[in-house]
C-alpha positions as CSV (number, residue, x, y, z in Angstrom):
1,X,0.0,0.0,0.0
2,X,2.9,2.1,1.4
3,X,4.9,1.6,-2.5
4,X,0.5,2.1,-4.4
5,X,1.0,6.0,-2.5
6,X,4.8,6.4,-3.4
7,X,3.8,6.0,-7.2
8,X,1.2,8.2,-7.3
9,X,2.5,11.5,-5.0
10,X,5.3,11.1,-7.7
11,X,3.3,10.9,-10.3
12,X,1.5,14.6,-8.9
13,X,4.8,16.6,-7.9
14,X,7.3,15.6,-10.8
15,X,7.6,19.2,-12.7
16,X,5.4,21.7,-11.1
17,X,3.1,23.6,-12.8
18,X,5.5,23.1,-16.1
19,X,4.3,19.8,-16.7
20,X,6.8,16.7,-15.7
21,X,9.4,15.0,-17.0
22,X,8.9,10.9,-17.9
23,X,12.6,9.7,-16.9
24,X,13.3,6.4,-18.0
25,X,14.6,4.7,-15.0
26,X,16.7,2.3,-16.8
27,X,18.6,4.5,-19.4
28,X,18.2,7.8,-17.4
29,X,17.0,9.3,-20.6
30,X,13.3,11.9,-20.5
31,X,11.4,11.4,-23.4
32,X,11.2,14.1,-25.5
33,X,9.1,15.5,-28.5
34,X,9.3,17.1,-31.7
35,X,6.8,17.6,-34.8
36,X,8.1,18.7,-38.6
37,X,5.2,20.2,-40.7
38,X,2.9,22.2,-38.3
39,X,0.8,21.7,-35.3
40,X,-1.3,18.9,-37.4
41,X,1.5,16.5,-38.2
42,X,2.5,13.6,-36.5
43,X,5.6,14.4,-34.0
44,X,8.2,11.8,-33.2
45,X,8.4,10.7,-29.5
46,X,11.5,9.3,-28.5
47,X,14.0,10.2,-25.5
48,X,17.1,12.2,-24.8
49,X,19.2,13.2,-22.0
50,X,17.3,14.9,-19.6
51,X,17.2,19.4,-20.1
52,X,14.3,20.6,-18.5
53,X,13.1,22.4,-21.4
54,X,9.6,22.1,-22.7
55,X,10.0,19.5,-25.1
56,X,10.4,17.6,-22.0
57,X,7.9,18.6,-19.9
58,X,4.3,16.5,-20.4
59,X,0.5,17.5,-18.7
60,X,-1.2,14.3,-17.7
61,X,-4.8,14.9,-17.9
62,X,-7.7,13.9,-16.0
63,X,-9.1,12.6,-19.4
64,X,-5.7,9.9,-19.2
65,X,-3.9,12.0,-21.9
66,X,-0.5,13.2,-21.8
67,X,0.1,16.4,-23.6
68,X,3.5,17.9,-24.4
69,X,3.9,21.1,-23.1
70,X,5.6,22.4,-26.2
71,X,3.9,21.0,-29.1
72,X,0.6,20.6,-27.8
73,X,0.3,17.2,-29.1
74,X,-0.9,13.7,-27.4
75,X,1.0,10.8,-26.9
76,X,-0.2,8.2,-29.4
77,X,0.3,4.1,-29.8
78,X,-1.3,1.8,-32.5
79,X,0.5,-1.0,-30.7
80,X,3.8,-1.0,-33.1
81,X,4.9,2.5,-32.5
82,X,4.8,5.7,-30.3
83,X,4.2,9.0,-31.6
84,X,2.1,12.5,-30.7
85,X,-0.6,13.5,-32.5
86,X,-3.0,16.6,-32.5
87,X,-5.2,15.0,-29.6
88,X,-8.4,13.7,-30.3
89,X,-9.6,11.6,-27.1
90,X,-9.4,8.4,-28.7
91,X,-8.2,5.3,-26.3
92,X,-4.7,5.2,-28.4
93,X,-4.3,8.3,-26.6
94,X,-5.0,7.2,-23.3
95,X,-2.1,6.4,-20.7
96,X,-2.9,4.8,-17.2
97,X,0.1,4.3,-14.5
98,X,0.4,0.1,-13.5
99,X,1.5,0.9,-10.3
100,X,4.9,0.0,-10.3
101,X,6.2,3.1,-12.5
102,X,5.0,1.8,-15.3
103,X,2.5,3.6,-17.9
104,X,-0.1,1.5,-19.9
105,X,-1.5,2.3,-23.3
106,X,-5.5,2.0,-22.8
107,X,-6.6,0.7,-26.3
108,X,-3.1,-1.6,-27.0
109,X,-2.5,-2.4,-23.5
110,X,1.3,-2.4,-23.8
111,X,3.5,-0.5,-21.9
112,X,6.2,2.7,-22.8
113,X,9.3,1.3,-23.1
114,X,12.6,2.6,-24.6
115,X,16.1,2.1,-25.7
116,X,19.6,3.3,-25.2
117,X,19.8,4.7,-28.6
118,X,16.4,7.3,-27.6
119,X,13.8,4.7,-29.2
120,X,10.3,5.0,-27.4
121,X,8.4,2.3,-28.2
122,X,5.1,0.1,-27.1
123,X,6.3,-3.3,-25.9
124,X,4.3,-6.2,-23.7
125,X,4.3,-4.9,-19.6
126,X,6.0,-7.9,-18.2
127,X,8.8,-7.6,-20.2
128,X,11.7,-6.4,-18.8
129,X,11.6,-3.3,-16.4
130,X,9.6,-0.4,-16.4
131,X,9.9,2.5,-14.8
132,X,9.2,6.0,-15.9
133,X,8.9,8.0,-12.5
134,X,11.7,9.9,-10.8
């Protein structure tokens, strides 16, 4: 029960009013955004070492979406990759934690993972570790 609370005051105080950052635990890498083409396009998500600049910095919603701070696009899965997207309140673009610093696609029901080389990508939860929370 003690861990269940741990998670989720993290979850509330990591960046402020800014947003917060998702630090991969693992790699030590935050993930990061960017979108060529306009506000409408579809923005890579992948990760980088951590600046504290608003590429960075992510809102989690009450609606389950996470929005970046910069670009003002969702997170998005379709299972076989991770992007951002101009939201749209579809279950691809709603995230749920699992508890133990993982974060849970709603409609694939994978979790965030991501690489050394600053892939971000949506991979089965019980595979390897998963931590996203500082």
């Amino acid at each position: 029960m003690l861990f269940a609370i741990s998670v989720l005051v993290s979850l509330s105080v990591l960046g402020g009013g800014h947003g917060r950052r998702f630090k991969d635990g693992l790699t030590g890498k935050c993930l990061d955004n960017m979108v060529k083409g306009g506000h409408k396009a579809k923005g890579s998500a992948h990760t980088n070492p951590c600046n504290g600049g608003k590429f960075q910095m992510w809102h989690w919603g009450k609606d389950h979406t996470i929005l970046n701070a910069a670009t003002k696009q969702c997170l998005d899965s379709d299972g076989k990759t991770i992007y951002t997207m101009s939201c749209n309140g579809g279950k691809n673009q709603k995230w749920r934690t699992d508890g133990v610093g993982g974060v849970v696609n709603f409609a694939t029901r994978k979790c965030l993972k991501s690489s050394m080389k600053g892939l971000v990508f949506p991979q089965e939860c019980n595979v390897g570790r998963k931590s996203w929370l500082e």
